[in-house]
N, C-alpha and C positions, 0 to 999 in steps of 0.2 A: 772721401765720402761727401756727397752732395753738403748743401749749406740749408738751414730752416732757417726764417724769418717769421714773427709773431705781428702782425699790426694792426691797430686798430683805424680801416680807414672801409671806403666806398669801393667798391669791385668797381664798379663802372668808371672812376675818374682814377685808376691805379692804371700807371704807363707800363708795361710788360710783353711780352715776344708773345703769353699767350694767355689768354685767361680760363682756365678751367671751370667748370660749372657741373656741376648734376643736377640731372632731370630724371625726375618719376611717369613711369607712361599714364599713370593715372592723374599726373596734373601738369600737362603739358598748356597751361592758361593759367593766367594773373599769380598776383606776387610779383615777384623776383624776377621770374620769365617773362612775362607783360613788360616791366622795365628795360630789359634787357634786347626785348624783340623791337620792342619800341626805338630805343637807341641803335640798332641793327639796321632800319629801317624797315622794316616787318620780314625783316632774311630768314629771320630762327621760323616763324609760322608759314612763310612759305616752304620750306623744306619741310617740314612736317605735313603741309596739308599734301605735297608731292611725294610722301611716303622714303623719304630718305633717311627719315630719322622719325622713330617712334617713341624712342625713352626706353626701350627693352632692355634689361638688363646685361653690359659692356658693349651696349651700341655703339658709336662714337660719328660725332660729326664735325670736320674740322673748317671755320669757315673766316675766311678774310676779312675784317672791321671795315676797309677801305676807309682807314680815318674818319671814322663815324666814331670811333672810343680811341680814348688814347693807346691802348692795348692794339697789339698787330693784328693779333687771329683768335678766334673763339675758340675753344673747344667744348660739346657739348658731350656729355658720358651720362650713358643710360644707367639709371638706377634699378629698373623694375618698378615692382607696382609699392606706393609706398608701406604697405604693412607690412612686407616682406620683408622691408630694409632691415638688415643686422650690420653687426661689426664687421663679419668679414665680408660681406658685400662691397661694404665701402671698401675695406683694403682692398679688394679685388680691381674695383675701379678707379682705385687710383695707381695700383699696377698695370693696366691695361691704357691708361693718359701715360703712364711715364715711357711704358714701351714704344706706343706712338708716337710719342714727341721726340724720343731719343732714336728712334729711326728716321726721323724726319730732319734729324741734325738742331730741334732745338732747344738749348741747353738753359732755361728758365722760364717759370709762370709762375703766377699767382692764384689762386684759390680761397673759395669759401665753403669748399667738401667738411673741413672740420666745423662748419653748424651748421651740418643736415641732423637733425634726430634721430636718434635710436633708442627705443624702447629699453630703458633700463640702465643704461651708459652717459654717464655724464660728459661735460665738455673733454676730462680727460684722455679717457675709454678710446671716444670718437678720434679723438687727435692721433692717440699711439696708431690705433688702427689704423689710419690715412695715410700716417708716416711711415709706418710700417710696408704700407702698399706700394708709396714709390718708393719708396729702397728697394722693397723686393722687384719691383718691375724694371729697375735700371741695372741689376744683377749680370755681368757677364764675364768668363772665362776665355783671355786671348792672349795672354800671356808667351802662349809657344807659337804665337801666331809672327810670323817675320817679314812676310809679302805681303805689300799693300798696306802697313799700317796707315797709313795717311789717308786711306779712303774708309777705316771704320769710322760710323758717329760720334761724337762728341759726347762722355756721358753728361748727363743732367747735373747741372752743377745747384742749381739754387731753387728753395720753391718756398714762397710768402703768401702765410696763410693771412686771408683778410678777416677779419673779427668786428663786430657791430658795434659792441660792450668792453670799457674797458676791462670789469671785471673779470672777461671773459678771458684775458690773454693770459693769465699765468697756469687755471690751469691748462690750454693747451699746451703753453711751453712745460710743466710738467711731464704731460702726453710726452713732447716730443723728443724730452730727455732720453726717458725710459726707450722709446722705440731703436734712438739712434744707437743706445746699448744694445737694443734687441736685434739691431739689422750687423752691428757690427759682429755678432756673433755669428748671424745666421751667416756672413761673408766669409768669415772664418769657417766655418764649420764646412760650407761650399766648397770653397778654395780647398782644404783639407783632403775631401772625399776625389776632388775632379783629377788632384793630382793622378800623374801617372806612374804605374808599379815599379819604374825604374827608379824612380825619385823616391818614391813611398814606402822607406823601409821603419821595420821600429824605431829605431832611432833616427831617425826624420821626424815621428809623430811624436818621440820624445823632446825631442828638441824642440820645436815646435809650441809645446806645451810648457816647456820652460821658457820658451821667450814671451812668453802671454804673460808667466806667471812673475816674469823681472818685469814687463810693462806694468800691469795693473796691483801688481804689490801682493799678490799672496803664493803661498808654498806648495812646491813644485819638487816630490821624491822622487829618485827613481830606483827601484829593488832588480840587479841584473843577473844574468845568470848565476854565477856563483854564489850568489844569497840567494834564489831561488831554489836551486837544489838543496840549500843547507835547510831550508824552512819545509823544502816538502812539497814543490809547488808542482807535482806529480804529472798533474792534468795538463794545465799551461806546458808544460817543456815537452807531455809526449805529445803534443800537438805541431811544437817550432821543432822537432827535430830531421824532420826534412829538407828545411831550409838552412842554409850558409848564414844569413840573417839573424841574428844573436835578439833572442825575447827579451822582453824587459815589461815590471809591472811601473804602469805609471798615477802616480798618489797626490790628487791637488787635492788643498787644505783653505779655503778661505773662509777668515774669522768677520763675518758683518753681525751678527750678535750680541747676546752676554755671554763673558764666557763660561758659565756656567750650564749655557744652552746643550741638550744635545743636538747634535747637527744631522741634520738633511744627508743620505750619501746617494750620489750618481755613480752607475755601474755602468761602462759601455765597453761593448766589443769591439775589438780593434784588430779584426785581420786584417792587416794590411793588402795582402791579395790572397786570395781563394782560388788554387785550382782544385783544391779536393784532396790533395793526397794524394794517395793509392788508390782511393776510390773514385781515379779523376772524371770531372765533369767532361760534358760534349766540350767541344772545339767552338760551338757557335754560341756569340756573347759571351765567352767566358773575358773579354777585355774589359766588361762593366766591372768581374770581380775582383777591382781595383774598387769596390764601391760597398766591400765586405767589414771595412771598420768607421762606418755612417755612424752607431751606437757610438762611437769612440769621438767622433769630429763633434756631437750633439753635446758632449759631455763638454769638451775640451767649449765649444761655443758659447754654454751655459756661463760656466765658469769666467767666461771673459765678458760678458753681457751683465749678469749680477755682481763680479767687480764693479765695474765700471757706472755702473746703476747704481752701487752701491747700497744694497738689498740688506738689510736688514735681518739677517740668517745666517747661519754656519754651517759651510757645505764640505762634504768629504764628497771625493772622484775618486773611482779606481776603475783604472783602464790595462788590461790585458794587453799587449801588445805583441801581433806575432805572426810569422807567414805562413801557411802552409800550402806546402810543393810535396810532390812525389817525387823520391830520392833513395838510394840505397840505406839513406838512415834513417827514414821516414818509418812512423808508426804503422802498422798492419791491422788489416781487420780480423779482431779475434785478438788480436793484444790486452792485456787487461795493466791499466793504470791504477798507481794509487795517488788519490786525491788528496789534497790541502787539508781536509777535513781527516781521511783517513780511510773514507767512502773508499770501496773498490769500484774500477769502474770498465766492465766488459767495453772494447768499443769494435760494433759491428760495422758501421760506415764510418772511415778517414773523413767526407763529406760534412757528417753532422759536430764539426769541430767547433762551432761557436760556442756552444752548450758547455761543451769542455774547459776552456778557458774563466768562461764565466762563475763553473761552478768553483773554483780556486779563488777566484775574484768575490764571490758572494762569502766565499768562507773567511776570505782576510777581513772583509770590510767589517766584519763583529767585532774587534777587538777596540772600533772608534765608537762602538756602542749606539749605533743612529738611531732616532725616533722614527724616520721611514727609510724604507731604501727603494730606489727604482731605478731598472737594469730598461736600458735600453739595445736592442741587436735586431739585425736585418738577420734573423734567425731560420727564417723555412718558407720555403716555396710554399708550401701548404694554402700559410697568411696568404698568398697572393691570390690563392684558387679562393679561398673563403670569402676576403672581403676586395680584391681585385686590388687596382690605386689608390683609393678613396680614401683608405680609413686606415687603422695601423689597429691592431688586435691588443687588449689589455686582460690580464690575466693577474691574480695573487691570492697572497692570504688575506689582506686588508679590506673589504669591503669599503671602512670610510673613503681608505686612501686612494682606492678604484673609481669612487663617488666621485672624490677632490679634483681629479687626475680627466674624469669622462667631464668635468663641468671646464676646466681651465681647455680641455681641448673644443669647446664647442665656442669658447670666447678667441681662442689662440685660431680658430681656421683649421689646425690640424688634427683631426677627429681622431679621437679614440672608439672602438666597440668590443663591448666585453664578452667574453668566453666561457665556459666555465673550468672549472678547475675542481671536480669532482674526483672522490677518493677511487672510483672505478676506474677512472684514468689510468691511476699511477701502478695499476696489474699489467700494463700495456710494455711497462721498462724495468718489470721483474726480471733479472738475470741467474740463471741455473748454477752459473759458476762463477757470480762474483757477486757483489752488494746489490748493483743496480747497470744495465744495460742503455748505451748512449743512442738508439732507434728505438721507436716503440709501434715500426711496423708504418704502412700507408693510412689507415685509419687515423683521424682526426690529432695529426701530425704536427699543429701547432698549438694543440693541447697540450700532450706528453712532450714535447720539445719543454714546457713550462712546467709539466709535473715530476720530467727530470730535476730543473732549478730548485723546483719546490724542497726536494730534497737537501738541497746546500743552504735554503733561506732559512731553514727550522729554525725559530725562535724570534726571527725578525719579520717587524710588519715591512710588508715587501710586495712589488709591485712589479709586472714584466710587461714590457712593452717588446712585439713583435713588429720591426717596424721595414720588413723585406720588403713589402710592396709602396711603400713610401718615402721611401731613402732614395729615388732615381728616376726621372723623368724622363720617357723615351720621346716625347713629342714636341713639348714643349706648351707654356701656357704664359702670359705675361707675366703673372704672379711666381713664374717657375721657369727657368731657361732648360734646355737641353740637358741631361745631367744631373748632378747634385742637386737635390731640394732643400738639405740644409733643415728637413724635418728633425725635430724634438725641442729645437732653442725656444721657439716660441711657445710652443706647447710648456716647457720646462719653466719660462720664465713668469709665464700668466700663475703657474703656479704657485711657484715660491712668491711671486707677489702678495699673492693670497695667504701663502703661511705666514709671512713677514707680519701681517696684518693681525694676524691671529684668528 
């Protein structure tokens, strides 16, 4: 992972491959840019008065000093207009300079992105953010790549933020702490999801999460089959029994607290790959659902991010882990399971298995007694038709904790929007001949997907994030490669920063 450097010196007389700047289209003159154009030799206003560059938000202009600054090449990133400016604006733009420069083969600059203003965010806010944005814009998977190594880019190895004030420098490096935690999650969490179904079986994602949990020092269960069936884990097993692939739940414990605290628990889903069952899906795309335990990677990412941040909270993980394939021992539709709780559980679509494992997983996680719980799963199609890529769907009994959750994703970049979760729903997963039924029908389908849950969450404040349209990038964005997005680390951490705080 890249190198951050904190200094307090002059952008203009710092010797660098390239000097990063942002510009607001609504103050394209004096300050900082007057200086700058000036020392250019009026290069930056004539490119602006020739319309190649307007300041518009991830514009970019990249322009050669010819020894005019000790710096080789400028780079100019649009901010938009400045009232606009938020935190994840900046991240954005400094994921779109990193993408840039690391296609361009150049592997260091300096910057003074961390003191542009943002309304509300102090020196620290701004720094995570920026840092955050080139981690996430230097992001990439090529590991199974074997031809041509030697012609990919070089990643971005180093970037030195320049600072006016000395008192200004610790808390950026504060900022840059926490981001580096938050990026090395969101890599892990990446990595995790991109792997492919060959490599990705439960026990890979077990393994995986014990070697995080021997890195960064906290406890790392694993509950396997044969203690699963001794406990009851009804749902979870008639889900894995299709597959050769042996289930397991996996239980991370990290004490940053008192320990008197109750702790925080993360639920995430963890199908390893998804064809459905019996109720198999099409043949086309179904090789993303290798992207069916994203809930699962978000968790495992958190987890290694507030380690390592060392956050101030006490967190329980319980991760379902399991595959489901259509198989002669595969469950059927119309099989009715008994669940962890005791819940009967009609199940009409093999398909709608995430719900299944979860609801075993919400039922365990009471016994660590949490103050909140929140399940993250790439859970239904539904989510994607309702809120498209954008946003990821939040549903629970919590109101505060939905409040907590919808404000950390608006600072985090990864938006949440909430749902409702009315008692008329829950008539929709009424079953005739068992407790409750695992489809509640085409009708508002990532509702009942949560008013299924709801039933296993009884008693706990609890929170469900549907995060099927946000876990996977078909196109690609700087801030987001091809792939895994590695959605919920940030969202999760902006969080518990905030409960740490109290």
């Amino acid at each position: 992972m890249m190198e951050f450097k904190v200094k307090k010196a002059d952008l203009l007389k710092r010797k660098a491959a390239v000097l990063v700047v942002g510009v607001f289209e609504d103050k394209l003159k004096g300050g900082f840019l007057k200086k700058l154009d000036e020392a250019l030799g009026g290069l930056l206003q004539q490119a602006i008065r020739a319309g190649e560059f307007r300041g518009e938000f991830k514009e970019t202009l990249l322009m050669s000093t010819a020894g005019r600054l000790p710096a080789q090449r400028v780079l100019a990133v649009g901010l938009g207009r400045a009232t606009d400016c938020d935190l994840d604006r900046l991240r954005k733009a400094a994921a779109v300079a990193a993408e840039l420069l690391q296609r361009r083969r150049i592997t260091e600059l300096a910057t003074n992105l961390v003191q542009v203003g943002v309304k509300g965010a102090g020196h620290s806010d701004v720094a995570q953010a920026v840092t955050e944005g080139f981690l996430l814009g230097a992001y990439r998977f090529d590991r199974y790549r074997t031809e041509q190594r030697d012609k990919l880019p070089p990643a971005l190895a180093e970037v030195c933020y320049l600072v006016d004030e000395s008192a200004v420098v610790s808390a950026v490096e504060a900022g840059v702490a926490v981001a580096r935690a938050v990026g090395t999650g969101v890599y892990l969490a990446r990595d995790l999801v991109n792997e492919p179904g060959n490599v990705k079986s439960p026990r890979y994602l077990a393994e995986q999460a014990q070697a995080v949990a021997r890195e960064q020092g906290f406890v790392c269960t694993l509950i396997e089959r044969e203690e699963l069936e001794k406990q009851g884990f009804g749902a979870l097993l008639g889900v894995a029994r299709g597959s050769v692939r042996e289930p397991c739940l996996i239980v991370l414990e990290y004490q940053g607290g008192k320990k008197e605290e109750k702790p925080v628990a993360l639920v995430g889903k963890g199908v390893v790959f998804d064809a459905g069952g019996i109720s198999l899906k099409p043949a086309e795309k179904m090789d993303e659902m290798k992207m069916d335990m994203a809930g699962a990677a978000a968790v495992i990412g958190t987890f290694r991010a507030a380690a390592q941040a060392r956050l101030p909270v006490n967190l329980v993980g319980v991760i379902p882990a399991v595959e489901n394939l259509p198989s002669g021992t595969a469950m059927r539709p119309g099989d009715i399971l008994t669940s962890l709780s005791g819940r009967t559980i009609e199940v009409l679509n093999t398909d709608a298995e995430g719900r299944l494992i979860l609801a075993d997983a919400l039922t365990y996680v009471k016994r660590f007694e949490p103050r909140v719980v929140v399940d993250l799963a790439t859970l239904t199609g539904a989510c994607i038709i309702a809120l498209g890529h954008h946003a990821a769907a939040v549903l629970g009994s919590d109101e505060e904790l939905i409040t907590r959750l919808l404000a950390a994703g608006r600072d985090s970049g990864e938006k949440l929007w909430q749902l409702p979760l009315w008692d008329e729903y829950a008539a929709q997963i009424k079953s005739e001949i068992a407790d409750v039924k695992n489809l509640g029908g085409r009708p508002a389908g990532t509702i009942t997907a949560a008013a299924f849950l709801h039933k296993f969450a009884d008693g706990l404040n609890w929170a469900h994030l549907d995060i099927a349209g946000t876990a996977w990038e078909e196109k690609g964005e700087p801030w987001v490669a091809k792939g895994a997005s590695g959605f919920g680390v940030r969202l999760l951490m902006r969080f518990l920063q905030k409960e740490s705080e109290g």
